[in-house]
N, C-alpha and C positions, 0 to 999 in steps of 0.2 A: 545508586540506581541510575540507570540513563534512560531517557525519554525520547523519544524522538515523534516528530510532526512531521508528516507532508502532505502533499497534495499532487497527484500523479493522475487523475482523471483525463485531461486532456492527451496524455500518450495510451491508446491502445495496446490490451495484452498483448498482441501478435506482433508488436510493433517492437526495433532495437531498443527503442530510449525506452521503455516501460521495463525489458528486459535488463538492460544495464541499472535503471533508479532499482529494481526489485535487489538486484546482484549488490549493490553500494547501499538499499537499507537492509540485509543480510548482515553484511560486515561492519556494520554498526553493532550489531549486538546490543540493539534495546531489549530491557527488561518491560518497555511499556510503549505500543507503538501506536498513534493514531493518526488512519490516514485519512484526511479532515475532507476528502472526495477522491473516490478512486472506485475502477471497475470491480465489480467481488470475483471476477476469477483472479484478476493479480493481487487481493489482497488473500484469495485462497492459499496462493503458492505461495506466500508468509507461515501458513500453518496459524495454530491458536487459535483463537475464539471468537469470532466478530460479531459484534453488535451493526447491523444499518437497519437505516430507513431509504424508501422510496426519494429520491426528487421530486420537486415539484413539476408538475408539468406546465 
């Protein structure tokens, strides 16, 4: 089983480096992916099922 973490919030969806971390966690091919802060449209483009909460304001 592979797992992977990250945390890609501070790169914007529309941005290269969100585009390239989404493209390099793809090719990971986790069975189990948590991303510990990140926009929900790039963790949309992952597909599957996501659980979030709000931040704090």
């Amino acid at each position: 089983m592979r797992i992977v973490n990250w945390n890609i919030e501070r790169h914007a969806p529309s941005k290269w480096r969100a585009k390239s971390l989404l493209a390099e966690i793809a090719e990971l091919d986790p069975d189990v992916l948590c991303l510990t802060e990140a926009w929900e449209e790039s963790a949309a483009a992952l597909g599957g099922h996501a659980i979030s909460a709000p931040g704090a304001l």
